[in-house]
C-alpha positions, 0 to 999 in steps of 0.5 A: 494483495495480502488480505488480514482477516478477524472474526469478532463476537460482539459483546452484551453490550454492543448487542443491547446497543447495537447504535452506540456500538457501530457509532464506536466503530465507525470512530475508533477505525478513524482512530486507529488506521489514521496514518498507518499508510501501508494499509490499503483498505478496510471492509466489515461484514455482518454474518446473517446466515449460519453458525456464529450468526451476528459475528463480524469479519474485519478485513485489512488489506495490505499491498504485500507482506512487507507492507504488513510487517511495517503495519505490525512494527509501527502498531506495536510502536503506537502500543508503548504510548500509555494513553494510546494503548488504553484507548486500543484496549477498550475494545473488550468492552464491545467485542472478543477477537475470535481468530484471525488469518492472513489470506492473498490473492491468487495467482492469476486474475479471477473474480468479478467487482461489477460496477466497481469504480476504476478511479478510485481502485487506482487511487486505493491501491497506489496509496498502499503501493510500496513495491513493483517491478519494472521493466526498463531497457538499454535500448538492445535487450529489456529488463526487469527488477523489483524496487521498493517504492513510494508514490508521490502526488501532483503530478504522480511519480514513484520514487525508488532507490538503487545502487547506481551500478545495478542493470536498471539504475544504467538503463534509466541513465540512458534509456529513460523509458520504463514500464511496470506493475504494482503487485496484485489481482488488479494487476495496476499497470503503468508507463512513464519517464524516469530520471535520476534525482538531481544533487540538490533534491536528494535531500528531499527525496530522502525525507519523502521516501523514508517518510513513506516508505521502510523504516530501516532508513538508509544514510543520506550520505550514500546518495551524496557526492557520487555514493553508491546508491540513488534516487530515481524518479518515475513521472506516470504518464499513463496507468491501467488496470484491470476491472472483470479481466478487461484492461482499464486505462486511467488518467494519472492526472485525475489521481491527485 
């Protein structure tokens, strides 16, 4: 996980009204976050204790660095809109960005949440989820490659594209069994069958994947008529992860 993080000095204003400022708040992160789906959670703190007491830290969380390039692009995409970037702006009003940084996690799974819910953990991370590694077979010797991904609900699928000749895409035609992880400490494990997508959907995966996912779309006609690339489709049947270095399964069916 890729983790943004600002430090923010509330202004006079938000001092003197503290209730006005954190009912701004609350509205304008609904307003500014509403479909930048790359973004897999958002957290607020208050420093009580220590230099530069009452400051805030707003951290934004991203799945990986690609998910934060697309959140930069599509925000700055917004900011040409007038009316859009007249609203962003008002937020020197209530505070004055001190910095910000970018942290990620480490590389092995440390830290305690206790009590934390690993229902909506799971949910909270496929919905930021645009890329894993997969572990897919010839049924002689295992592989694994990375694909760039979207999830899709009812029931839960992950849709990738690939070229139709690479190792996977083969192993899938034949061996439809695949594994794999989501990147990140929680390390979101999963299983499931994999297919390609049939002729007729291609058109429909195509809309879903780039309606999610990158935003350098690649032609529909590649996929067509027996083009280089294609879809693949992966239905979930099982998915874990893992809360206080324990390994918890969830139902895929309860993420819908």
């Amino acid at each position: 996980m890729l983790h943004l993080v600002y430090r923010i000095k509330p202004s006079p204003a938000a001092e003197q009204d503290p209730r006005a400022f954190w009912a701004w708040v609350q509205e304008r992160e609904r307003w500014f976050y509403d479909g930048l789906d790359t973004v897999v959670a958002t957290r607020w703190r208050v420093r009580t204790v220590g230099e530069g007491v009452h400051t805030l830290e707003h951290t934004v969380t991203f799945a990986d660095e690609a998910a934060w390039g697309r959140y930069r692009r599509e925000v700055a995409a917004r900011g040409r809109d007038p009316a859009w970037e007249r609203r962003r702006v008002e937020q020197g009003h209530w505070w004055t960005l001190l910095d910000a940084g970018l942290l990620s996690d480490p590389p092995v799974p440390v830290g305690i949440t206790r009590g934390a819910d690993p229902l909506e953990r799971a949910r909270c991370l496929l919905a930021g989820a645009r890329r894993a590694t997969l572990v897919t077979t010839d049924g002689t010797t295992p592989w694994v490659c990375a694909v760039d991904l979207v999830p899709l609900h009812a029931p839960l699928r992950l849709l990738w594209h690939s070229p139709r000749e690479a190792r996977h895409s083969r192993d899938v035609e034949s061996h439809p069994g695949v594994s794999g992880i989501v990147p990140g400490a929680d390390g979101l494990r999963f299983t499931g069958t994999a297919r390609a997508v049939e002729p007729h959907e291609v058109a429909d995966g195509h809309e879903a994947y780039h309606r999610s996912g990158p935003a350098d779309a690649v032609p529909v006609e590649e996929f067509r008529d027996g083009g280089p690339r294609g879809f693949y489709l992966l239905h979930v049947d099982r998915l874990w992860l893992e809360v206080d270095q324990r390994e918890v399964e969830v139902d895929p069916r309860s993420l819908d």
